[in-house]
C-alpha positions as CSV (number, residue, x, y, z in Angstrom):
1,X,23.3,3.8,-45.1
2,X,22.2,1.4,-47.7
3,X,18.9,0.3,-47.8
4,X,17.2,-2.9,-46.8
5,X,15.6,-5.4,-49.1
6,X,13.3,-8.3,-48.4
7,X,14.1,-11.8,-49.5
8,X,11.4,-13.2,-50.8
9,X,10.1,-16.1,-48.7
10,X,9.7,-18.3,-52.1
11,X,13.1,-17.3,-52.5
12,X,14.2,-21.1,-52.3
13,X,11.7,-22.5,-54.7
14,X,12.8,-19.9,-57.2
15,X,16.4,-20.6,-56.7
16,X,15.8,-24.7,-57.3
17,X,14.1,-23.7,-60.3
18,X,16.4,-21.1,-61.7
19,X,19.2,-23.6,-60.7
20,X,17.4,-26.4,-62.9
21,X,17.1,-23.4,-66.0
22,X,21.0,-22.9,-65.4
23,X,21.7,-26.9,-65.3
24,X,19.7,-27.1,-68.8
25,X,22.5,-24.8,-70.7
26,X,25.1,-26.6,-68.9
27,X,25.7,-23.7,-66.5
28,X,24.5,-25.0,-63.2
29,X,28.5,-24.8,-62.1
30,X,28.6,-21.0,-62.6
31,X,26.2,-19.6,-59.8
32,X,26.1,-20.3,-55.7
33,X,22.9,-20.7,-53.8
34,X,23.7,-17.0,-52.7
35,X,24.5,-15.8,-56.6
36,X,20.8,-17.2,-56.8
37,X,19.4,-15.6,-53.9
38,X,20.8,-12.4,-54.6
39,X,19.7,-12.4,-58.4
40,X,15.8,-12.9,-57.2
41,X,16.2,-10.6,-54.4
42,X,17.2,-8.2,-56.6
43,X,14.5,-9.3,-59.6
44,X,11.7,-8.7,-56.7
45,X,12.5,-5.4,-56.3
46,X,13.1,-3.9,-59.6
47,X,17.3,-3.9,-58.9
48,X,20.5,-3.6,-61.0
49,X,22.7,-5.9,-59.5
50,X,26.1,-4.5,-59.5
51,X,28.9,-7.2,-58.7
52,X,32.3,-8.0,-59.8
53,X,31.2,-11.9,-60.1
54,X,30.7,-12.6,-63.6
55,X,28.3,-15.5,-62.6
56,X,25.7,-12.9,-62.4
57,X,26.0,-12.2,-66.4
58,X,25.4,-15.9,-66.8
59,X,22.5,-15.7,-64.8
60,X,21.5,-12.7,-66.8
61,X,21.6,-13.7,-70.3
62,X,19.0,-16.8,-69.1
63,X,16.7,-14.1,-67.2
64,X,17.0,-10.8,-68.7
65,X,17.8,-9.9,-65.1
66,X,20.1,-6.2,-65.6
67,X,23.5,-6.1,-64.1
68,X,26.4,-4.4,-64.2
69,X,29.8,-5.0,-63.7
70,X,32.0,-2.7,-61.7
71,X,35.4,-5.0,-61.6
72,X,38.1,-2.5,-62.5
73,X,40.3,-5.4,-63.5
């Protein structure tokens, strides 16, 4: 069983203003609300976020946020 993380309840304010960071290096097309959510969530709690969406390492390079990608492509 995988475990269960909490979304932060300022989870929305953080994704508008991480969305406005994106939009400022003309990435705001890259990441989806949930991208955004996920990223935080994951921030919050200390958490690689493994994914095979290479919006994440967008997101990453403006945050510092670690991720890893599995794709096998």
């Amino acid at each position: 069983m995988l475990p269960h993380f909490h979304v932060p309840d300022s989870v929305w304010t953080e994704a508008a203003a991480l969305q406005h960071r994106l939009r400022e290096k003309s990435q705001h097309e890259c990441a989806s609300v949930v991208d955004l959510v996920v990223s935080i969530t994951a921030t919050r709690h200390n958490l690689v976020v493994l994914h095979a969406d290479r919006d994440f390492d967008v997101v990453a390079k403006l945050t510092g946020q670690p991720v890893r990608c599995i794709d096998a492509r």
